[in-house]
C-alpha positions as CSV (number, residue, x, y, z in Angstrom):
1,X,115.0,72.8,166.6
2,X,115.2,70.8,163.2
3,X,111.9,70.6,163.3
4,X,110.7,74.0,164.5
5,X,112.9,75.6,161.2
6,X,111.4,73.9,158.7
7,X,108.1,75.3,160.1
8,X,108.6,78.7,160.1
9,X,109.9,78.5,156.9
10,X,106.8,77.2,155.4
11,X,105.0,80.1,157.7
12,X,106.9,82.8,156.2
13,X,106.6,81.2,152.6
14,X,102.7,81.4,153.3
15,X,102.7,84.5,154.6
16,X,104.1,86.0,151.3
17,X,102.2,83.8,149.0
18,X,99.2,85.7,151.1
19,X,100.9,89.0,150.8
20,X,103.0,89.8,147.6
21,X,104.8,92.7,147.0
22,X,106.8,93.5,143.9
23,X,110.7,93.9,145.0
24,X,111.7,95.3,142.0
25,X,109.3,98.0,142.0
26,X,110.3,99.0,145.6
27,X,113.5,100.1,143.4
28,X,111.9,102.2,140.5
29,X,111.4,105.5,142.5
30,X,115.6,105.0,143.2
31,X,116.3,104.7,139.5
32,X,114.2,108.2,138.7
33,X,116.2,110.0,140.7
34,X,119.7,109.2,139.2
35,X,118.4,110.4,135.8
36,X,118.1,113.5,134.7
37,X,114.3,115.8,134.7
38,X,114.2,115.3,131.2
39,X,115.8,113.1,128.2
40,X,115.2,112.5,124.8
41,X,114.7,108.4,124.5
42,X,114.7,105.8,127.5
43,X,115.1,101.8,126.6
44,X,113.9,99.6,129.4
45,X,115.2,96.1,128.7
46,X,113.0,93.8,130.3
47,X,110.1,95.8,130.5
48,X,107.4,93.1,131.8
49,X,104.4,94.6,132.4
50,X,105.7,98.0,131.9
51,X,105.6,99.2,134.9
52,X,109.0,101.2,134.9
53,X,108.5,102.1,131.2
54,X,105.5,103.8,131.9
55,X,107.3,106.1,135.0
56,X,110.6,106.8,132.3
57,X,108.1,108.2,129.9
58,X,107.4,111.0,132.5
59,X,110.1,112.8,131.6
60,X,111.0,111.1,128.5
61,X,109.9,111.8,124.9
62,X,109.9,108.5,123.8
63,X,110.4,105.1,126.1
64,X,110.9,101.6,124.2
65,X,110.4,98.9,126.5
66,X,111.8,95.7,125.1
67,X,110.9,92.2,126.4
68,X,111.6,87.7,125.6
69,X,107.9,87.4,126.9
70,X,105.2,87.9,124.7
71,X,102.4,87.6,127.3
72,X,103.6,90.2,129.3
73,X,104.5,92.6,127.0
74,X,100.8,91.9,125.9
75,X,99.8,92.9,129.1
76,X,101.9,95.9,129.2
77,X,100.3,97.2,125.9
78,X,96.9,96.9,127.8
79,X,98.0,98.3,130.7
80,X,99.6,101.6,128.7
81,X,97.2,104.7,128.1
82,X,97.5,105.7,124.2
83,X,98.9,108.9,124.9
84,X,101.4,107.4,126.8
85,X,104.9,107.7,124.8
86,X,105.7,103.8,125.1
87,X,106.3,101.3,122.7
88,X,106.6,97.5,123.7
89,X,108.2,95.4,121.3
90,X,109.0,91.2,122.1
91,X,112.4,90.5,121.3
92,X,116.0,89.7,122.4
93,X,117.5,91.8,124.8
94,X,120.8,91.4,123.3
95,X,119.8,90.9,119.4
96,X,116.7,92.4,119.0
97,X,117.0,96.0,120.6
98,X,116.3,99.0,118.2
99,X,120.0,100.2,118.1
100,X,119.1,104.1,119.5
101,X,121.5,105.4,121.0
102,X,119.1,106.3,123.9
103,X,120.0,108.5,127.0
104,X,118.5,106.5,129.2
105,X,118.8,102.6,129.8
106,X,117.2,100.7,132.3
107,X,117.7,96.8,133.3
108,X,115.7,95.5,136.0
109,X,116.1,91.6,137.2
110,X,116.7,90.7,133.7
111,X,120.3,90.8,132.9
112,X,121.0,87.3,135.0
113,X,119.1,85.8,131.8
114,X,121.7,86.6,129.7
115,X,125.1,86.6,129.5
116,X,126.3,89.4,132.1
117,X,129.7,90.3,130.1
118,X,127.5,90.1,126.8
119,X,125.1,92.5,128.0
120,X,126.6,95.6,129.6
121,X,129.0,95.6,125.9
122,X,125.8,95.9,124.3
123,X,124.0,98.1,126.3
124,X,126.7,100.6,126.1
125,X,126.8,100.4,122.5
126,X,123.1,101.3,122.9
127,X,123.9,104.4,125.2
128,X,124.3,108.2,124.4
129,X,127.2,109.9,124.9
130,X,126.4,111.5,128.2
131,X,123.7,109.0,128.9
132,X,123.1,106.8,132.0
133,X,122.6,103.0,132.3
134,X,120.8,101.9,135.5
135,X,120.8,98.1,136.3
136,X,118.8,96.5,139.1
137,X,119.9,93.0,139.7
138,X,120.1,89.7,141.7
139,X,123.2,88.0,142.8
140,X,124.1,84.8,144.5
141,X,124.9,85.2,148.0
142,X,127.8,83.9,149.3
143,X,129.7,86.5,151.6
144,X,129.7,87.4,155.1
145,X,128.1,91.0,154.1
146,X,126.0,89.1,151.5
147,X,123.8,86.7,154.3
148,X,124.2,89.8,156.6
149,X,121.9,91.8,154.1
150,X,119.9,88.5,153.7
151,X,119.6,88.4,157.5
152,X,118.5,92.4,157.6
153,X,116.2,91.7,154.6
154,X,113.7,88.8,155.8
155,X,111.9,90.9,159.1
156,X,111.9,94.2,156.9
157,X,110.4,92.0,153.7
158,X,107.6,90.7,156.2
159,X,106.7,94.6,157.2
160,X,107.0,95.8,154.4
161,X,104.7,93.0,152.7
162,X,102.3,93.5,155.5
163,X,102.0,97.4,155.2
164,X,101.6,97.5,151.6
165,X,99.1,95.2,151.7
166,X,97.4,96.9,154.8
167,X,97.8,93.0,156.3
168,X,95.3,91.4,154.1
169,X,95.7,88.6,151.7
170,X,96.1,90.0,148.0
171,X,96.3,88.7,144.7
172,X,100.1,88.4,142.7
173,X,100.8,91.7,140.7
174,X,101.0,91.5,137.1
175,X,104.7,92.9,137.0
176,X,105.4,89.4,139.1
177,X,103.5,86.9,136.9
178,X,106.8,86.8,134.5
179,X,109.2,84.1,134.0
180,X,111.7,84.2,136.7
181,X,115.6,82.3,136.9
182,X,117.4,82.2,140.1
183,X,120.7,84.0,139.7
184,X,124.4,82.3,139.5
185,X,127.4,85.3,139.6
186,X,128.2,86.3,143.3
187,X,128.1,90.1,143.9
188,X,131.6,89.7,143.6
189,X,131.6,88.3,140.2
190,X,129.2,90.8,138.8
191,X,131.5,93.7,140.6
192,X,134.7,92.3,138.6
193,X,133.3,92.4,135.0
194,X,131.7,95.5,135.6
195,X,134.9,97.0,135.9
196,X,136.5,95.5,132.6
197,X,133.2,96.6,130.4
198,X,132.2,99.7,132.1
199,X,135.0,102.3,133.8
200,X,133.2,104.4,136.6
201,X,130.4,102.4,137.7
202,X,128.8,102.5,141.2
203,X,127.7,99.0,142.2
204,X,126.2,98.6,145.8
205,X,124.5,95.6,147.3
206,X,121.0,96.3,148.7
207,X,118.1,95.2,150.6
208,X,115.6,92.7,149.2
209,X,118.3,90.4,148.0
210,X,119.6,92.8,145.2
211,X,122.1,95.3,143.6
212,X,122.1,98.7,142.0
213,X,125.0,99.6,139.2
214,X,124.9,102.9,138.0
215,X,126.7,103.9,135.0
216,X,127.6,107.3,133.3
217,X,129.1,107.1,129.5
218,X,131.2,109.7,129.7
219,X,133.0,108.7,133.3
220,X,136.3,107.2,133.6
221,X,137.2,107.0,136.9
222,X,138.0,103.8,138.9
223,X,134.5,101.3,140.2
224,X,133.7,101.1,143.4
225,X,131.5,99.0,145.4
């Protein structure tokens, strides 16, 4: 058995080297349907290869995607039709972003790279009255529930890998050639400072080792999670 565990690890590792999939993006048709048909302005921090920013600006009239990695966003401004209404800019999330407000502000696997507390202050500031906040993060697992997601997670990983892939080997997706930082707060951390900076939001743990918060400006009730 210490020997056979070891094995399978490798196995699985090799098996999605073969077969990537982009986890974030499995969460991007969630995030369009807690906004609204249309809005005026979107900001996507940590917009990569602009995948997200490009499916915002279908019902937005103007989508800035902001991004620390110059390479990608390089990537995302070839990926991006003209007539798209995107604009990808390199810069601090937290220093850099063009102050809006915006309607709508997305955060996908970025905000463990900066400070947590630091960020949702900020991103509020950047928000509309009435507008929403959608984050899309990774935590640390540590609970019971959290290695009973893990658990769930790995068999549906491996068929989801192998379906979208139609079970052949595939190259690595741009949107997954960023730089990437395992993440430190628990889900239980991240739950607790959400509830000091932002009143009303909905945090829930999810498959695929990660967790939604959704956030309204104008609510005021009690978190949940």
């Amino acid at each position: 058995m210490t020997t056979l565990l070891p094995r399978i690890m490798r196995a699985l590792d090799q098996f999605h080297a073969d077969r990537p999939w982009d986890h974030n993006a499995h969460y991007h048709r969630w995030i369009l349907r807690q906004l609204p048909r249309r809005y005026g302005s979107a900001l996507d921090i940590g917009s990569g290869s602009g995948d997200l920013a490009r499916l915002l600006a279908s019902r937005s009239g103007a989508v800035h995607g902001i991004d620390v990695d110059p390479t990608i966003t390089e990537r995302a401004r070839e990926f991006t039709d003209p007539a798209v209404p995107v604009t990808f800019t390199v810069g601090d999330a937290l220093e850099e972003v063009p102050p809006g407000p915006y309607d709508v502000i997305t955060c996908v696997a970025t905000i463990h790279h900066v400070p947590f507390d630091d960020a949702l202050i900020r991103f509020r500031q950047h928000l509309a009255p009435g507008g929403t906040l959608v984050v899309v993060g990774v935590y640390r697992p540590r609970s019971l529930s959290d290695h009973l997601i893990d658990a769930v997670a790995i068999p549906a990983n491996l068929v989801v890998a192998w379906i979208r892939n139609k079970g052949r080997k595939a190259p690595r997706p741009a949107s997954m050639t960023a730089p990437t930082r395992p993440a430190t707060m628990t889900f239980a951390d991240i739950v607790r400072e959400a509830r000091q900076a932002l009143p009303g939001a909905r945090l829930h743990r999810r498959l695929f080792w990660r967790y939604t918060l959704l956030w309204h400006q104008h609510q005021e009730a009690g978190l949940t999670a």
